[in-house]
C-alpha positions in Angstrom: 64.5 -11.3 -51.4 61.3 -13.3 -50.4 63.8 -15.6 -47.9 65.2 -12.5 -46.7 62.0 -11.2 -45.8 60.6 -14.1 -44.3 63.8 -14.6 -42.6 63.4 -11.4 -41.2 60.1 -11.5 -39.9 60.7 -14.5 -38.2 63.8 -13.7 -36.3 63.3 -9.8 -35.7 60.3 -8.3 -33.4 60.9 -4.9 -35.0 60.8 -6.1 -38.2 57.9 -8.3 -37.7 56.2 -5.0 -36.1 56.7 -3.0 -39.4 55.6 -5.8 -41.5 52.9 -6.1 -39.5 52.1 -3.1 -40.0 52.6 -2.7 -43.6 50.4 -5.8 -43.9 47.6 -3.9 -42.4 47.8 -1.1 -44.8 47.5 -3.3 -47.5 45.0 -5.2 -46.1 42.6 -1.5 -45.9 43.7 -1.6 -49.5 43.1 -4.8 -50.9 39.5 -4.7 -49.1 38.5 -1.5 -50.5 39.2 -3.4 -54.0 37.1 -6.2 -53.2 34.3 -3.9 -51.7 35.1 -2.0 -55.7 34.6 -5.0 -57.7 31.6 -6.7 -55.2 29.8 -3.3 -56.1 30.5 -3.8 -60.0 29.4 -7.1 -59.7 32.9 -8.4 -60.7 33.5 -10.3 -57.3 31.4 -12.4 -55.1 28.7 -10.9 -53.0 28.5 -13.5 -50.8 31.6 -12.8 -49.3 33.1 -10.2 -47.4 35.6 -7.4 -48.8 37.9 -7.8 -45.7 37.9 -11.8 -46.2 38.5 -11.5 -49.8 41.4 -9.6 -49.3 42.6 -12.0 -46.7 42.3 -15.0 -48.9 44.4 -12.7 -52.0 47.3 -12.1 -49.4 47.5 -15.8 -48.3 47.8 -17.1 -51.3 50.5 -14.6 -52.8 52.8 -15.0 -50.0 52.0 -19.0 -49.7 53.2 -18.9 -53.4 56.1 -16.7 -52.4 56.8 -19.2 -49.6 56.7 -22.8 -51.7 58.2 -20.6 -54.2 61.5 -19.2 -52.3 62.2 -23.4 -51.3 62.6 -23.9 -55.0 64.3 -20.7 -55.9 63.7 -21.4 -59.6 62.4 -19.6 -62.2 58.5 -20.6 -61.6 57.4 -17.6 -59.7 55.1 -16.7 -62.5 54.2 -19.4 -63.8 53.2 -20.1 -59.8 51.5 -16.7 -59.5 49.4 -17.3 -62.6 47.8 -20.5 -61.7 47.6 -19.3 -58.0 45.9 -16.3 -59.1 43.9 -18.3 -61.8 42.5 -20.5 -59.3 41.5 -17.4 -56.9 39.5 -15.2 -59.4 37.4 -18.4 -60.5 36.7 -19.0 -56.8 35.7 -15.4 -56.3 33.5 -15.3 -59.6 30.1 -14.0 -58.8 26.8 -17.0 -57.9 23.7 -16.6 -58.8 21.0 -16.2 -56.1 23.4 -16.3 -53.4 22.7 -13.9 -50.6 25.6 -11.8 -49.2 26.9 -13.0 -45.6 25.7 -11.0 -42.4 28.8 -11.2 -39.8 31.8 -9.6 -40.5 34.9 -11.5 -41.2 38.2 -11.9 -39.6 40.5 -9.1 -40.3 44.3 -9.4 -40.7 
């Protein structure tokens, strides 16, 4: 499915247009998280929602990505340690003060 959709995108403007604009829906989403869990204190402050969320889409379809070349059975194993390394990135710091500038959307 992941080479389909990648294939997809690729070759087809309309397709790339709704996934484009999927992605952006999903990108509102994901940042409203982040902005959630920066105002619990569960992600870093220092940071901005909209980057956050940036960063969490990258890495889940780059894991896709190296994933689908493989087609084996690591996709979770893959997403774990992908996902492992992201949330220890985005752990809170101590006296760090939050960022001024928004970042770059989509």
């Amino acid at each position: 499915i992941v080479r389909a959709l990648l294939l997809a995108n690729l070759s087809s403007t309309p397709v790339r247009e709704a996934m484009r604009a999927n992605q952006a829906r999903g990108h509102k989403l994901l940042t409203e998280f982040a902005q959630i869990g920066q105002e619990r204190g569960e992600l870093r402050s220092d940071l901005h929602a909209g980057d956050i969320a940036q960063v969490f889409r990258q890495i889940i379809f780059g894991t896709l990505l190296v994933w689908s070349l493989y087609g084996d059975d690591s996709l979770a194993s893959r997403i774990r340690t992908a996902l492992d390394v992201l949330w220890k990135g985005l752990s809170p710091r101590d006296s760090v003060a939050p960022v001024a500038a928004e970042g770059n959307a989509i």
